[in-house]
C-alpha positions as CSV (number, residue, x, y, z in Angstrom):
1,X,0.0,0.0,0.0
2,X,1.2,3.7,-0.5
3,X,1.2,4.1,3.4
4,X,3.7,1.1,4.0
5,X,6.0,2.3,0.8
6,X,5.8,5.8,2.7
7,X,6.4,4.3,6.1
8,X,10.0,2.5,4.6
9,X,10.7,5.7,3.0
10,X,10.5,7.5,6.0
11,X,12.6,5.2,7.6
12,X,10.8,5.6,10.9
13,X,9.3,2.8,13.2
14,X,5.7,2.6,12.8
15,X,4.3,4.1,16.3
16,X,6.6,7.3,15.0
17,X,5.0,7.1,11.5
18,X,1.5,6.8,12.5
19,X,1.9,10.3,14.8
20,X,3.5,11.7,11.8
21,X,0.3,10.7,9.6
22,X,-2.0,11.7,12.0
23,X,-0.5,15.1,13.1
24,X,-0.6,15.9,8.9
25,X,-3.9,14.3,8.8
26,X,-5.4,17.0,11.5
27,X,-3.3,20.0,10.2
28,X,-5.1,18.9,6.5
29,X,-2.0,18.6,4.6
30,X,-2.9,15.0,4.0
31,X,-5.8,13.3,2.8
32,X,-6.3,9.7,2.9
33,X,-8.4,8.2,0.0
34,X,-10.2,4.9,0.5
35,X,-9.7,2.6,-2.1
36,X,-11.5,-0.4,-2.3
37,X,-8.1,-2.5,-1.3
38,X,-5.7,0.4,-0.5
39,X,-5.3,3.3,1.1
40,X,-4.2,6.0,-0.6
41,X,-2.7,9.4,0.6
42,X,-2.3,12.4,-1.0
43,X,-1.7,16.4,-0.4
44,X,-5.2,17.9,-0.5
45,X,-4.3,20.6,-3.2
46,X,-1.3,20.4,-6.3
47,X,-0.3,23.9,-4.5
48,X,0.2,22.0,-0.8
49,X,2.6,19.4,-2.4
50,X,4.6,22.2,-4.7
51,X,4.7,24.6,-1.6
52,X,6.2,21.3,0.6
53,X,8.6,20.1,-2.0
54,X,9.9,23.8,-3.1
55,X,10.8,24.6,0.8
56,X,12.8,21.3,0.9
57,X,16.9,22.1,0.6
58,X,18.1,20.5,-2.6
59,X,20.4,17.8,-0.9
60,X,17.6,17.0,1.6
61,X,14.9,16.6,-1.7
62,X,17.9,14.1,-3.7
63,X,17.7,12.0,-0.7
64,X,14.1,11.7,-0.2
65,X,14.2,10.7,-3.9
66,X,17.3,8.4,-3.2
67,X,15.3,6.8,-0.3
68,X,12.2,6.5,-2.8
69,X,14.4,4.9,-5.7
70,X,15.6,2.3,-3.1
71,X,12.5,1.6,-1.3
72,X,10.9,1.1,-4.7
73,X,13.8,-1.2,-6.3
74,X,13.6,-3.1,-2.4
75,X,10.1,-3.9,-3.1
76,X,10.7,-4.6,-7.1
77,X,6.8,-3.2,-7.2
78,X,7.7,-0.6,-10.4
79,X,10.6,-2.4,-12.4
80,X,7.6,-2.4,-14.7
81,X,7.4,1.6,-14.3
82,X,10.7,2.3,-15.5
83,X,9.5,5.8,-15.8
84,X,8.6,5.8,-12.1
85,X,12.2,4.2,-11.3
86,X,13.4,7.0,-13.9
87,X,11.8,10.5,-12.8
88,X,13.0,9.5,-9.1
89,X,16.6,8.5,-10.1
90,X,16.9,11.8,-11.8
91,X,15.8,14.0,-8.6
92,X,18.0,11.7,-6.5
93,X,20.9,12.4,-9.4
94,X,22.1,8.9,-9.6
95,X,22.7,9.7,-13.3
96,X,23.6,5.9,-13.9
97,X,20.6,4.8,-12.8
98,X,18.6,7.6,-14.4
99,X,20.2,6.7,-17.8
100,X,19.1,3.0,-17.1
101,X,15.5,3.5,-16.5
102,X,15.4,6.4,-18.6
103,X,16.5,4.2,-21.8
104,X,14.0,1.1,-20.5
105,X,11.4,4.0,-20.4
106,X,11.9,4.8,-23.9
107,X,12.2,1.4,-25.0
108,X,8.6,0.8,-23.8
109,X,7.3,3.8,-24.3
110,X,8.6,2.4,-28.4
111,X,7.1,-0.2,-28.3
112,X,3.8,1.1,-27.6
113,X,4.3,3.6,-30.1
114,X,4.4,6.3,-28.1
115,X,7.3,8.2,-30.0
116,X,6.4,11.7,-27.5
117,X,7.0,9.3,-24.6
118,X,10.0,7.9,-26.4
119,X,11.5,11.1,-27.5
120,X,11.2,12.3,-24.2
121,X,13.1,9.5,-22.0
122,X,15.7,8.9,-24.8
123,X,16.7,12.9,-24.1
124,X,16.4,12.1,-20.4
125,X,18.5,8.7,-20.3
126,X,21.1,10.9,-22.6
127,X,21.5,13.8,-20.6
128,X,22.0,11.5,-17.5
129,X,25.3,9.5,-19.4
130,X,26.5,12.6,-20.5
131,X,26.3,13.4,-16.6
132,X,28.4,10.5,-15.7
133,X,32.4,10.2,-15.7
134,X,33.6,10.4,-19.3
135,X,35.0,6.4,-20.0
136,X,35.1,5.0,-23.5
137,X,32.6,2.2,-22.2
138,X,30.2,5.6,-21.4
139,X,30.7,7.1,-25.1
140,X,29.9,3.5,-26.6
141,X,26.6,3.9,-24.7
142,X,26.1,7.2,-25.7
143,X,26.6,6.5,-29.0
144,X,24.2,3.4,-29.0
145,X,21.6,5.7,-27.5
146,X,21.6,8.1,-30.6
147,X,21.3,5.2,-32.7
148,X,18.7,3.8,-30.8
149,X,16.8,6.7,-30.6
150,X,16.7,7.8,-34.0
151,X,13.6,5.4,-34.7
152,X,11.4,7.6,-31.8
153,X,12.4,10.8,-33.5
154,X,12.3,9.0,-37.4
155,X,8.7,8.5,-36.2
156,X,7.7,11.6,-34.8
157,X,9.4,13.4,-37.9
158,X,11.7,15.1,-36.3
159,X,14.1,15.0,-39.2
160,X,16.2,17.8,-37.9
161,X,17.1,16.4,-34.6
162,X,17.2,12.7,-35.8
163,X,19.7,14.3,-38.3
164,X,21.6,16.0,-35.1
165,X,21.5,12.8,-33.0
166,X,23.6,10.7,-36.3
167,X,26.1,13.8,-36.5
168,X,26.5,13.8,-32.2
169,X,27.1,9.8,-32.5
170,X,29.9,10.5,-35.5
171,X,31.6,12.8,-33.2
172,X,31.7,10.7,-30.4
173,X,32.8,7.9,-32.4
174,X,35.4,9.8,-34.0
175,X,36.4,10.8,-30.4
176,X,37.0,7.6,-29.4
177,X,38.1,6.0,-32.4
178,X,35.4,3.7,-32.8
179,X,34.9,2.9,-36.5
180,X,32.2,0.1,-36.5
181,X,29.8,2.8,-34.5
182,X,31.1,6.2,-36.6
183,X,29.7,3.8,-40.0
184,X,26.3,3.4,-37.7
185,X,26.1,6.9,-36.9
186,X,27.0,8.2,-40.3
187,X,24.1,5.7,-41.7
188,X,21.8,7.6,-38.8
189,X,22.7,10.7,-40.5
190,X,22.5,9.7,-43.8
191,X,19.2,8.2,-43.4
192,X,17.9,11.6,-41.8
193,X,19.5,13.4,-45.1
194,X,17.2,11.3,-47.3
């Protein structure tokens, strides 16, 4: 239930959490929806929840969202909500991670042909790698990612950035040396020309 995923998140024993519920319950800043199974809580307006996150400090919001991402890969609940797994690595800046679920996003998102979607985590699981410590192993992934990607942006007609994507993967390549993957990305490119 979303109250015992809170409770491990919050990392505090159960008589501690419930005074913690019920003290927000009182002062209205949470409401508790029955479902039919669960329980569900949520802030009572969008504006409550953006007022509470925006007066966290930065370090103190990445590890809420690091305690979330673990509590979450703990349970193995989302690994079929990459994008849930994705938006919280991200906040939490475990760029490795983010580039991970960001890329398994896409892929599903793909499949489903939901190119918007696609586009979308493909530009999020890139600008996570390109967050990470430069390694050769790092630029092969990059480069796979533009290539990869190219189909979500082939299909959205976005000619002009799947063109971009080719020409960033040549330059990588070339960076590195990597000959079989600068002929990939030059195909990308040249595809995008045609």
């Amino acid at each position: 239930s979303t109250e015992s995923l809170l409770r491990e998140v919050a990392g505090l024993p159960q008589e501690a959490f419930q005074r913690c519920l019920t003290a927000l319950d009182r002062a209205e800043f949470l409401v508790r929806i029955d479902l039919e199974q669960d329980s569900l809580l949520e802030f009572p307006h969008e504006m409550v929840r953006q007022v509470t996150y925006d007066s966290m400090v930065e370090k103190l919001r990445e590890s809420v969202h690091a305690r979330i991402l673990a509590t979450l890969e703990d349970n193995g609940s989302s690994y079929d909500e990459p994008n849930k797994l994705c938006y919280h690595a991200m906040r939490a800046k475990d760029w490795q991670k983010a580039f991970a679920y960001g890329r398994t996003a896409a892929r599903k998102s793909l499949a489903r042909s939901a190119f918007a979607d696609a586009i979308n985590y493909f530009e999020i699981a890139m600008a996570a790698l390109d967050k990470t410590p430069f390694a050769r192993s790092r630029e092969a992934d990059a480069i796979d990612l533009r290539i990869e990607a190219r189909t979500a942006f082939m299909s959205a007609g976005k000619v002009a950035e799947w063109f971009d994507l080719g020409r960033d993967a040549e330059g990588r390549a070339n960076a590195v040396d990597d000959i079989g993957r600068k002929v990939a990305a030059m195909a990308v490119r040249s595809g995008a020309q045609n």
